[in-house]
N, C-alpha and C positions, 0 to 999 in steps of 0.2 A: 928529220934533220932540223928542222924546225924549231922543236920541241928542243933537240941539245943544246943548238947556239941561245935561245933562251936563257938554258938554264946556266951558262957556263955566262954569260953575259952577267946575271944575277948575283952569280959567285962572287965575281969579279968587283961588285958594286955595293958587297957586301958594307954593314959600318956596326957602331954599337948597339945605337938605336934599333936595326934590323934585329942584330941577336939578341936584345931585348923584346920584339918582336915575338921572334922563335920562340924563345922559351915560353911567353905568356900561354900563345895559342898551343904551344906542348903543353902545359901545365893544364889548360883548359880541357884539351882532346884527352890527357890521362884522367883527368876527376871522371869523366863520361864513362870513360870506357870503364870506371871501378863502379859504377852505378849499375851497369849493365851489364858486370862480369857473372857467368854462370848464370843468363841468362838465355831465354831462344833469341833476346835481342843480340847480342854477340856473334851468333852465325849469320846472324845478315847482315853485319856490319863488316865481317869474313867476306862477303859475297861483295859486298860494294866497293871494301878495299884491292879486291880480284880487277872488278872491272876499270880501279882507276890507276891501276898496273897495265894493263891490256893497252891502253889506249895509246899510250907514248911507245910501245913497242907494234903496236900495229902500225902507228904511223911510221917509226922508223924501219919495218919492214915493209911499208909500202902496201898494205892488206886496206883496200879503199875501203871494200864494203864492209869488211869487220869493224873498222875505224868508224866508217859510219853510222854502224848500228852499236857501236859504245857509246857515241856522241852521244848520238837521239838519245838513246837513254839514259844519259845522266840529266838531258836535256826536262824529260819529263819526270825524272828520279825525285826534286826537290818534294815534290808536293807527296810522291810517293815514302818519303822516307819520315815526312812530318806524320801521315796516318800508320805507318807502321812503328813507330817509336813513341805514339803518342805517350803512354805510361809511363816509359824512361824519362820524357820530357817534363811529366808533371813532378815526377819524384827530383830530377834535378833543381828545379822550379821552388820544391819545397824545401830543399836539401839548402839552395840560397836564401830562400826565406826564413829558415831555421837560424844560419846563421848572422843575419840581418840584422830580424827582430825575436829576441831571446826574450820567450813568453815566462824563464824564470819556474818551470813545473819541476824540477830540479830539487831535490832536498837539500839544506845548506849546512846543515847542523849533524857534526860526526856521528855523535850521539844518538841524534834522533835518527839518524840512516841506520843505524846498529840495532835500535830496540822496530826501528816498522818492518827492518828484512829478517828479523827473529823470528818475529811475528807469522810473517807470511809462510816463509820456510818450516818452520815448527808446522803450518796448516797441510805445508804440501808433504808434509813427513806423514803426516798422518793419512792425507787421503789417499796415498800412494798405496800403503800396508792395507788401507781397506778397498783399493781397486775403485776409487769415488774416481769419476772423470770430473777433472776441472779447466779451465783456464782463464786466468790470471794477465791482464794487462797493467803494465806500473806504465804510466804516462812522465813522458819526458820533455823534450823542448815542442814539438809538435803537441798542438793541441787536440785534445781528441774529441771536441763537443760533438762534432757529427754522430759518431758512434757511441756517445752518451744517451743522447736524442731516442737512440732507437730501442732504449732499455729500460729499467727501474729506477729514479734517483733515489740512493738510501742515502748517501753524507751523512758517515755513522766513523765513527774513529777506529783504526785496522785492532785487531783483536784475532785470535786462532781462530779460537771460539765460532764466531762469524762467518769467520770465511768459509767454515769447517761446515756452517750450516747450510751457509747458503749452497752449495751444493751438492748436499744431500738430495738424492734421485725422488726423483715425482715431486718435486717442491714448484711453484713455478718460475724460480731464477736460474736451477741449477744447469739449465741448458744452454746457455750465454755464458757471455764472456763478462767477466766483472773487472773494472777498471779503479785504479786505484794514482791518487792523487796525493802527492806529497804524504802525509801520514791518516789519508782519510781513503773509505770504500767509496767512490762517488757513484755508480751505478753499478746494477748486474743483470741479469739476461740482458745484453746489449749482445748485436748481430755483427761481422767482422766482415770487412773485403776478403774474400775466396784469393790464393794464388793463381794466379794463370800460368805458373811454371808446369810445364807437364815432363820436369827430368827428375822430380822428387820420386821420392819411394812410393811405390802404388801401394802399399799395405799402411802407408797413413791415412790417418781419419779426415774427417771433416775439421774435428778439432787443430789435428795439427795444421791443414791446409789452413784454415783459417789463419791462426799465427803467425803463419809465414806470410800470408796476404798484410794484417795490420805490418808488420815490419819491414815489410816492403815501401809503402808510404809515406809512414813514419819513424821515429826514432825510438818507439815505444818499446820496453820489456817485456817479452810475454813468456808466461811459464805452464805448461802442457803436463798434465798427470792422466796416462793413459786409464780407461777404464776398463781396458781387456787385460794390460801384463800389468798395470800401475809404474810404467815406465815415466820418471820426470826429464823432459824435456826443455830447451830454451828457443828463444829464436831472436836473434838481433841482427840488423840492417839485414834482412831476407835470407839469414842463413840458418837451418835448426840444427842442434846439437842434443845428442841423448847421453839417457844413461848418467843421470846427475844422483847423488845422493845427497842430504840434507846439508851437509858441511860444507861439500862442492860445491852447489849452486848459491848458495848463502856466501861462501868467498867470493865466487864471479860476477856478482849481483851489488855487491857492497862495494868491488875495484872499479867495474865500468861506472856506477854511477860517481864514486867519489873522480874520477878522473875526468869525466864531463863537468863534474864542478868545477873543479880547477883549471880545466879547458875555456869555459865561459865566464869564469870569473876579471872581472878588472884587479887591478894592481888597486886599487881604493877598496874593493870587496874585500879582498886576500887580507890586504891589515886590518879591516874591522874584526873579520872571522878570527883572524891571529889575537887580537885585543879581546876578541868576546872570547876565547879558552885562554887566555891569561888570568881574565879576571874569575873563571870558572876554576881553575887550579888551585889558586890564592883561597878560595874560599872555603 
């Protein structure tokens, strides 16, 4: 009963400001929960929302000991839900920091996104038909120096050619993941965060796991050519998607990045870009 007049109190006392309030901290709880969605984080966030149901209906049905033993345990929950979420926390963490401070890894120029996603597609066309395993990281707002760190620095300009070589089997890069930077290769054999999702497909590889681990982190592109069916894959913000052919993944690849541009762009950016293809047309 407690718990009613509370809440009916509260109602009552309601003003703008409150439902200004409301909304932020919805706004806040829904970003989380899209962080976390299709995650094993989600069902325990099912379970914790169970028990802070429970609690106002224990007490209103008078159930001491049950009431009791919800308390305690939300009691000592805090600290329990910080090591079970840790991951989710870092990814939100980074997810603010992305959009904070805009490290710019982002192509800016139509043009140049049209001939470096030709480029690479044209490579995954081809390693697809000869069943080459690859995978391909295009870095985004997130920086990926960690996972450069653990590979080859080549900083060679994107090319088929190249890409095409570099994973060529028994070579020693082809087994890593090559990272690629605005219109340049910056490393290859570099080593990728593993998923910890265990609701994927069990007949995925290493490779694909991998993929879906950097993309989970970060906001990077990575693109997966199986070396058993030569199936091209994608995986953006932790989700993979198959079964792409050259023309498909080259449209989806050229949309999400040009819309990240113009997501991140300032209103001063937008008109110089506009001024620099005026003057590019004229010419």
């Amino acid at each position: 009963m407690e718990v009613l007049s509370t809440l009916v109190n509260t109602v009552k006392n309601i003003t703008p400001r409150s439902i200004l309030d409301i909304v932020v901290v919805a706004y806040i709880f829904y970003k989380f929960y899209m962080l976390i969605s299709e995650t094993r984080a989600q069902q325990l966030l099912k379970g914790i929302l169970l028990i802070f149901l429970l609690i106002p209906i224990s007490d209103l049905l008078q159930l001491t000991m049950l009431h009791w033993i919800l308390n305690e345990t939300i009691t000592i929950g805090v600290l329990s839900f910080i090591i079970i979420f840790t991951p989710e926390i870092r990814r939100a963490l980074e997810h603010i920091g992305r959009s904070a401070f805009n490290e710019r890894h982002i192509m800016e120029d139509d043009i140049k996104i049209e001939e470096v996603i030709t480029e690479i597609t044209n490579a995954v066309e081809n390693l697809s038909k000869s069943r080459t395993g690859a995978l391909i990281v295009i870095e985004q707002l997130t920086g990926l120096e960690d996972v450069i760190s653990t590979g080859t620095r080549i900083d060679a300009i994107i090319s088929t050619a190249l890409l095409e070589n570099i994973f060529v089997v028994n070579t020693p890069l082809h087994d890593g993941a090559t990272i690629i930077r605005n219109d340049r290769i910056v490393a290859g054999g570099c080593f990728l965060p593993l998923t910890t999702n265990n609701d994927i497909n069990k007949k995925l590889g290493t490779r694909h796991r991998a993929a879906i681990g950097i993309s989970e982190t970060a906001d990077a592109l990575t693109i997966v050519v199986s070396e058993e069916t030569g199936v091209i894959s994608l995986t953006v913000n932790g989700r993979l998607t198959r079964n792409y052919n050259k023309d498909k993944i080259k449209d989806i690849l050229i949309r999400i990045i040009k819309s990240r541009q113009n997501k991140k762009m300032t209103l001063k950016e937008r008109v110089k870009l506009w001024i620099k293809k005026e003057r590019g047309s004229t010419q």
